[in-house]
GUKEDO-624712 format. One record per residue (C-alpha): residue number from 1; residue in three letters; x negated, y, z negated. Coordinates in Angstrom, 3 decimals, always signed. Layout:
GUKEDO-624712
(rec NUM ALA (X Y Z)),
...
//
This chain:
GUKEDO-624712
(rec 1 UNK (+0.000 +0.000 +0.000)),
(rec 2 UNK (-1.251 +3.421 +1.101)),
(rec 3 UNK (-1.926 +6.696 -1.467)),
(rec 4 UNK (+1.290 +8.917 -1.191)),
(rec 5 UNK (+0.596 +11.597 +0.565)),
(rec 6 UNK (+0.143 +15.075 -1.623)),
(rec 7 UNK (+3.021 +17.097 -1.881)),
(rec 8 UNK (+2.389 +20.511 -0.575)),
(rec 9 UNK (+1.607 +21.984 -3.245)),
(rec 10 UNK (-1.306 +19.871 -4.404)),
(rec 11 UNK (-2.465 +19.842 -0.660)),
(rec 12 UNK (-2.071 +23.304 -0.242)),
(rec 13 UNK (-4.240 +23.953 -3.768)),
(rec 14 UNK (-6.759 +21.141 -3.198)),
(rec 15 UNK (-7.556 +23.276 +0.107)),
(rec 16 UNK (-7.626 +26.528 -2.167)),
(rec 17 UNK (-10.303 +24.824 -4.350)),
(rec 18 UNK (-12.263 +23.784 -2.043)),
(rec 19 UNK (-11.958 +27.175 +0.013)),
(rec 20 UNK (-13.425 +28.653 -3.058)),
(rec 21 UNK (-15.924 +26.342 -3.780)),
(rec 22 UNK (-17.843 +26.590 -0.260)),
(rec 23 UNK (-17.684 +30.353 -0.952)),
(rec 24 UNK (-19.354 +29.787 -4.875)),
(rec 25 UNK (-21.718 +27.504 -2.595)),
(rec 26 UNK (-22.575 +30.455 -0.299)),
(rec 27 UNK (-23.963 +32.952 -3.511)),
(rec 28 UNK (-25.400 +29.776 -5.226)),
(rec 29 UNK (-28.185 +28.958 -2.336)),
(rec 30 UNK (-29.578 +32.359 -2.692)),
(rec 31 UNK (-30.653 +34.791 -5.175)),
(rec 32 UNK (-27.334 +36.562 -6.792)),
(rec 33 UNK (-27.255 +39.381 -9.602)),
(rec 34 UNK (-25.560 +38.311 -12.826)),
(rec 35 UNK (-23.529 +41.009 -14.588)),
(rec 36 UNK (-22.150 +40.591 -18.487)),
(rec 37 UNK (-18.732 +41.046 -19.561)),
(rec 38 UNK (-17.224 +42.085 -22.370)),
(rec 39 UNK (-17.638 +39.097 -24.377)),
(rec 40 UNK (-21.207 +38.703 -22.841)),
(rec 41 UNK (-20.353 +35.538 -20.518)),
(rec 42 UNK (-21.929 +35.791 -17.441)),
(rec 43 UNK (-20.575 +37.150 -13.948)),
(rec 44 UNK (-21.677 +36.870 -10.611)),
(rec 45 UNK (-20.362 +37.290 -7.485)),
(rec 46 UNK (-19.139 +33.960 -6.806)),
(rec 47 UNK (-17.081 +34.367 -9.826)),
(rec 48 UNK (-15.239 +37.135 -7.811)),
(rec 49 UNK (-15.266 +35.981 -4.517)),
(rec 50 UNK (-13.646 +32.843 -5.312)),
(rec 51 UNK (-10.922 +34.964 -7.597)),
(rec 52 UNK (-10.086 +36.724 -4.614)),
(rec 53 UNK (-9.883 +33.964 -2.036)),
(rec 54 UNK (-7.859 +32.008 -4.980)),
(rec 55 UNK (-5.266 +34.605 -6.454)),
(rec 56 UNK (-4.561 +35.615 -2.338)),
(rec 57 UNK (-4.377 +31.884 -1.538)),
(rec 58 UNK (-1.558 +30.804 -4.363)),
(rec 59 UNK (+0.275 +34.025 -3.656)),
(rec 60 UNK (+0.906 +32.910 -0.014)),
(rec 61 UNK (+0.857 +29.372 -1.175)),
(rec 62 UNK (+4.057 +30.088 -3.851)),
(rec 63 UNK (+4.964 +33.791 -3.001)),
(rec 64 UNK (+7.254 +33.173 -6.355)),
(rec 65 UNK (+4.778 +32.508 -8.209)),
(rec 66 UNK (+2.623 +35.178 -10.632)),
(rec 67 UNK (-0.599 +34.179 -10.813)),
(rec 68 UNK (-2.984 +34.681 -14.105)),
(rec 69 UNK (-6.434 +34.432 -13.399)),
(rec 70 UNK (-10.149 +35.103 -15.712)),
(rec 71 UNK (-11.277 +37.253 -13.537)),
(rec 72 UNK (-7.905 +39.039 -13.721)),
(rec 73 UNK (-6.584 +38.626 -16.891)),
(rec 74 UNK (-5.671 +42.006 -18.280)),
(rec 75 UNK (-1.880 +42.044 -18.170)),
(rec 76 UNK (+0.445 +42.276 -21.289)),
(rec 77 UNK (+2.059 +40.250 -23.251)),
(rec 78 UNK (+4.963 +42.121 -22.600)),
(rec 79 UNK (+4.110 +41.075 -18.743)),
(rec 80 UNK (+3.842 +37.658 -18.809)),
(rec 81 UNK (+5.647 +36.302 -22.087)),
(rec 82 UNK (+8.956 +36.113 -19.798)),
(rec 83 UNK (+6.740 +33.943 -17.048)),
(rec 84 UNK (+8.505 +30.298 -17.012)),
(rec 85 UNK (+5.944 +29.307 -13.784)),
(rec 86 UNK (+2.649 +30.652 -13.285)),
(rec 87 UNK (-0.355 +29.525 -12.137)),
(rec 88 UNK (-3.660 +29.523 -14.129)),
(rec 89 UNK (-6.892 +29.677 -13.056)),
(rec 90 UNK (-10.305 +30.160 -13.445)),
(rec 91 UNK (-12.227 +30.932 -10.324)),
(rec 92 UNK (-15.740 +29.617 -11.393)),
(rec 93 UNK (-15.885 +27.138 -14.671)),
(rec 94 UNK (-19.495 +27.332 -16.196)),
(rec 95 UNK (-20.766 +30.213 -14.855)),
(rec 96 UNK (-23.609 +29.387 -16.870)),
(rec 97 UNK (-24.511 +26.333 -15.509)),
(rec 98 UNK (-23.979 +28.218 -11.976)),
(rec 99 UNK (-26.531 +30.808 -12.843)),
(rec 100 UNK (-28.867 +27.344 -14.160)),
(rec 101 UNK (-28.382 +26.117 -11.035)),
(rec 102 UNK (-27.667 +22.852 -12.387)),
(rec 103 UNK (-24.695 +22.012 -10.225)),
(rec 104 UNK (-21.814 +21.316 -13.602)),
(rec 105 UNK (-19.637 +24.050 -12.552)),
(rec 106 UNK (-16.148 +24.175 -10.984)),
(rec 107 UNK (-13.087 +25.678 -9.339)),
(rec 108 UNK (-9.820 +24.810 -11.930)),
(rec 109 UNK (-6.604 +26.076 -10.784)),
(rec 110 UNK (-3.199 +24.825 -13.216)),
(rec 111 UNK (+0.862 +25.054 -12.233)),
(rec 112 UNK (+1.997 +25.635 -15.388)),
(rec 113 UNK (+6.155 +25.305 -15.953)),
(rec 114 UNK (+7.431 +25.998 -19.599)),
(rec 115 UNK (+4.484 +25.613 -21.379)),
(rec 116 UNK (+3.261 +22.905 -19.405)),
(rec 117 UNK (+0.387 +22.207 -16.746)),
(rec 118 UNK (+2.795 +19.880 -14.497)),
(rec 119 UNK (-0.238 +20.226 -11.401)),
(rec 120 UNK (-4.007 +20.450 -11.908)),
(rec 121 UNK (-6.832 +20.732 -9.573)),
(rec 122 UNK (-10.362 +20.448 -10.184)),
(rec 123 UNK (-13.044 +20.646 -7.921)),
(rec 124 UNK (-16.703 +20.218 -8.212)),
(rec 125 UNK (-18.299 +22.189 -4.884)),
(rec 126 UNK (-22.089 +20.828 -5.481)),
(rec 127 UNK (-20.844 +17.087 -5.697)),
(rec 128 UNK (-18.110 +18.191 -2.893)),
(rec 129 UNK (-15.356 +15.815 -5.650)),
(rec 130 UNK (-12.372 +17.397 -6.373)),
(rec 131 UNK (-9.948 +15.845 -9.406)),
(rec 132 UNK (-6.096 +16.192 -8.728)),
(rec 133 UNK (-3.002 +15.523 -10.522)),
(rec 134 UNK (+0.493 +16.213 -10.781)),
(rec 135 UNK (+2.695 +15.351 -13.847)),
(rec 136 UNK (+5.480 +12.463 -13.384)),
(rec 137 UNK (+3.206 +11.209 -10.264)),
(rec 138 UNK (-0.676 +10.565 -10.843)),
(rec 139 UNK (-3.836 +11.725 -11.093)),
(rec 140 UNK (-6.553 +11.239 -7.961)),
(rec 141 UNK (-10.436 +11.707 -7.345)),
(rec 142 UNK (-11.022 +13.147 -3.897)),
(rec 143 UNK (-15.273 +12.291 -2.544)),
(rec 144 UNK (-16.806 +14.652 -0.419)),
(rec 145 UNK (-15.786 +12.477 +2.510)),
(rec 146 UNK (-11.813 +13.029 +1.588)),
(rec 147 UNK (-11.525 +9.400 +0.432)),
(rec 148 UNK (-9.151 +9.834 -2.227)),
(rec 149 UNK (-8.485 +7.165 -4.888)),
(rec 150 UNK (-5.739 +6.837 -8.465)),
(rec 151 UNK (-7.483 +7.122 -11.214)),
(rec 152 UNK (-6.740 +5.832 -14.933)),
(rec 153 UNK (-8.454 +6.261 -17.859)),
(rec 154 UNK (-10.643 +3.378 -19.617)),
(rec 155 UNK (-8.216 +1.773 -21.886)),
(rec 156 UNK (-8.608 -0.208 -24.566)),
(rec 157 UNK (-11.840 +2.782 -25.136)),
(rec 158 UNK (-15.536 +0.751 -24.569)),
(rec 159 UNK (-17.716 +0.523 -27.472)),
(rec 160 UNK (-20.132 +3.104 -27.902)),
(rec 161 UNK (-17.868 +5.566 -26.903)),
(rec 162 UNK (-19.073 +7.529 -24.538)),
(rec 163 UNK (-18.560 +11.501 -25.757)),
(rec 164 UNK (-18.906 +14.803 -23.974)),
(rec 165 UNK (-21.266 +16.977 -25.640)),
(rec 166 UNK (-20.812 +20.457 -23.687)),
(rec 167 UNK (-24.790 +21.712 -22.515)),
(rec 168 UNK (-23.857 +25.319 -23.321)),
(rec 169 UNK (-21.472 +25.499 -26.598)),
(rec 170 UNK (-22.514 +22.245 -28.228)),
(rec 171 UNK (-22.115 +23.154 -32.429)),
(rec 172 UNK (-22.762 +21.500 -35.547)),
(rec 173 UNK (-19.150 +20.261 -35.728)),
(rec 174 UNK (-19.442 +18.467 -32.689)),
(rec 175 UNK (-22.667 +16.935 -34.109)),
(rec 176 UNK (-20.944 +15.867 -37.266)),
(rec 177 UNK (-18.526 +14.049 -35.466)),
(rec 178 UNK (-20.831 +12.441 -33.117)),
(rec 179 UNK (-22.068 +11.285 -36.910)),
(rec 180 UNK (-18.804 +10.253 -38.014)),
(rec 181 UNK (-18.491 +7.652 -35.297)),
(rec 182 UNK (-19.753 +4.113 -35.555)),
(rec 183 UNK (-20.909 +3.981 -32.255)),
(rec 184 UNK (-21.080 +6.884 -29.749)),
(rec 185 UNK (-23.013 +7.697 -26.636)),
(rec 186 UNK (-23.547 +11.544 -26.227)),
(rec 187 UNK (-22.979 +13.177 -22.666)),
(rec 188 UNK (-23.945 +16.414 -21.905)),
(rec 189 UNK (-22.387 +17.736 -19.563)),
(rec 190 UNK (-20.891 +21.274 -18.415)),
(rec 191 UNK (-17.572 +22.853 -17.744)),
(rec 192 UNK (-14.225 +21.085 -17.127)),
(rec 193 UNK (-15.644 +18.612 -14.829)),
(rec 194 UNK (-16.049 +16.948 -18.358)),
(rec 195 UNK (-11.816 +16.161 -17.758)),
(rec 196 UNK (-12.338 +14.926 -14.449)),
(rec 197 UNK (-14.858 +11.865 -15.634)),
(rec 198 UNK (-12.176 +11.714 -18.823)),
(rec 199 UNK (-9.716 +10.874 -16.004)),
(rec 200 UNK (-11.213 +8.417 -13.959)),
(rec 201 UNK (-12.856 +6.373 -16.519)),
(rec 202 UNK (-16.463 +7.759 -17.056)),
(rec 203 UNK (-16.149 +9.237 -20.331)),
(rec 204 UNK (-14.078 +8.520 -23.380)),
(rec 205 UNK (-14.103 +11.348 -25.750)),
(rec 206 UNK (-14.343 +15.199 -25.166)),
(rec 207 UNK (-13.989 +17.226 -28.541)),
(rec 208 UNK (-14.282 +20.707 -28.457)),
(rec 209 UNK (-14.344 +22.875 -31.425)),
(rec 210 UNK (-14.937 +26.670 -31.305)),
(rec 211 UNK (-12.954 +29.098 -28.511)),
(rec 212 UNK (-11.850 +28.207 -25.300)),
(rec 213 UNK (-9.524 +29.591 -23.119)),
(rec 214 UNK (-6.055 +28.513 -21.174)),
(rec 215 UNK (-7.333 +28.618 -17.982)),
(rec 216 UNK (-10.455 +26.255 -18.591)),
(rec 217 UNK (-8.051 +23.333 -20.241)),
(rec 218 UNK (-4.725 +23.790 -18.198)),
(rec 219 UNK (-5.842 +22.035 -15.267)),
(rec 220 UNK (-7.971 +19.458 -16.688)),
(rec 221 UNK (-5.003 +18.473 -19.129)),
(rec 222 UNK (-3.035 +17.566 -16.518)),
(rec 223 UNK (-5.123 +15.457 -14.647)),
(rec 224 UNK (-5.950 +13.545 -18.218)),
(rec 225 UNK (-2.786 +13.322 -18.717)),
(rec 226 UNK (-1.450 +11.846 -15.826)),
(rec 227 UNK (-4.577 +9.267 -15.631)),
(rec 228 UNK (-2.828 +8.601 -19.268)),
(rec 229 UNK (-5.265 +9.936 -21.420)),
(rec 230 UNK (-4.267 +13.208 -24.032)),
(rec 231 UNK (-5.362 +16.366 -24.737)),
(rec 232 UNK (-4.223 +17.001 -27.964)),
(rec 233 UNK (-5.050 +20.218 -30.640)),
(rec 234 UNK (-5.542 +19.470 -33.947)),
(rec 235 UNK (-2.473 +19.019 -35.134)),
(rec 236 UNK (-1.727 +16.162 -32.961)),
(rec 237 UNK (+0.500 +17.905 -30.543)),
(rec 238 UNK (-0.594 +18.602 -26.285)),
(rec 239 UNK (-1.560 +22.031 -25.457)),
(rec 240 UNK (+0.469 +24.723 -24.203)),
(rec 241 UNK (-0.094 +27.825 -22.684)),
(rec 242 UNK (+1.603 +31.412 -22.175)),
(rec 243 UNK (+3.436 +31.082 -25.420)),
(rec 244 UNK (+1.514 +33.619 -27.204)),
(rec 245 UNK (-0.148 +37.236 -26.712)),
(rec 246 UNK (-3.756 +35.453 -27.226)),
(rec 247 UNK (-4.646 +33.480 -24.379)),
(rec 248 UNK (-7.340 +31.305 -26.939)),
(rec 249 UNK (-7.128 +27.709 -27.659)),
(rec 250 UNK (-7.329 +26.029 -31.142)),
(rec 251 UNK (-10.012 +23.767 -31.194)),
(rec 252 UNK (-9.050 +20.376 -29.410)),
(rec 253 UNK (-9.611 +16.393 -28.909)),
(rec 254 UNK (-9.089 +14.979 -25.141)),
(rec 255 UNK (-9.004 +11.150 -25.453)),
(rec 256 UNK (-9.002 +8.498 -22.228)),
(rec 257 UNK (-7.739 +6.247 -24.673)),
(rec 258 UNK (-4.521 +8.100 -26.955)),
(rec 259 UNK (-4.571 +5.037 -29.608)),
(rec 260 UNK (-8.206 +6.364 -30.281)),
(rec 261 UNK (-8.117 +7.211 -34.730)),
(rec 262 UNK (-9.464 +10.656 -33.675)),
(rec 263 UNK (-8.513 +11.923 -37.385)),
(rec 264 UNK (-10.383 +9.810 -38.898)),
(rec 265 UNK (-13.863 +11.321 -37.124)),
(rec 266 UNK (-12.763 +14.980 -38.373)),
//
């Protein structure tokens, strides 16, 4: 039996992703200025060029549609708190590892519908994968030659359990619970791609305590999700996003395997 074929949706932000990601491509094989924002995270101009190509993309993609973006993420409260749909994205995930030049960044774009990522896309442009999903359907790995393949999670979890470590905002709780486990194999890796190998079996525990934001889990839930996997705050229940003026996370847990006694490493 053959894949189904991508609504158009997916297909149309799988194309989006990967749009972006041979732009980010074009500014990461030569020299590139890097600016500091506000909260002294780096920006370059792939960050922006793939903002632009994305947030014009999903508006002609799902005219309907308001889209919330890092890059463009100064609206109200007031704005969005009435959005039931949006999109969120982030244009470039790991901008440090882009300006490393260590290839663990990538393009996340999220459908979100009442709280809910319901459609994720993740794409790695230096690896040329991209990591899709859409909620009540499944979640799919795409290779750089467009062979695209289901993907579920590793279930029952493998002993040592193999746990994401993230290379730029690794912290002593992180280490504690890497402690706390009887066996565990630390993997450091960067960005969201870290949901992607969650997804199709390559990893088995990403904890990540200390601030994120909604557009670098929305997309990557989603995909975890639909592999059958969780992403789960602290207090046991999924993340959701646009319910509040802050657009932080609480620290969280993503788990291949949800029957995984998470609590007990905390």
């Amino acid at each position: 039996m053959g894949l189904k074929p991508a609504s158009p949706l997916r297909a149309g932000a799988i194309a989006l992703a990967e749009a972006a990601g041979r732009a980010i491509l074009e500014v990461y094989a030569r020299d590139f200025d890097v600016a500091a924002k506000d909260d002294r995270s780096p920006l370059t101009e792939a960050d922006l060029a793939s903002h632009h190509l994305l947030v014009d993309g999903l508006k002609a993609l799902a005219p309907d549609v308001p889209v919330l973006s890092e890059e463009g993420a100064d609206l109200a409260w007031s704005t969005r708190r009435d959005w039931s749909r949006l999109w969120l994205v982030d244009p470039l995930d790991g901008t440090r590892e882009f300006v490393k030049k260590n290839g663990e960044f990538c393009v996340c774009i999220a459908l979100v519908e009442d709280g809910e990522p319901v459609l994720g896309v993740l794409h790695a442009p230096v690896a040329g994968v991209t990591w899709s999903a859409e909620r009540g359907e499944a979640a799919w790995k795409r290779d750089a030659g467009g062979h695209e393949r289901r993907l579920f999670v590793k279930t029952p979890a493998p002993r040592p359990l193999r746990v994401a470590a993230s290379r730029s905002h690794r912290d002593a709780r992180t280490d504690a619970l890497l402690q706390a486990l009887p066996a565990a194999e630390p993997v450091a890796m960067g960005s969201a791609i870290k949901f992607g190998l969650l997804a199709e079996g390559a990893l088995d525990v990403y904890p990540r305590f200390g601030p994120t934001s909604e557009w670098d889990t929305a997309a990557g839930q989603c995909i975890v999700e639909a592999a059958g996997g969780a992403v789960l705050g602290l207090d046991g229940e999924p993340l959701r996003y646009n319910q509040r003026p802050s657009l932080l996370n609480g620290d969280f847990i993503a788990l291949g395997d949800p029957a995984l006694p998470w609590r007990n490493w905390l």
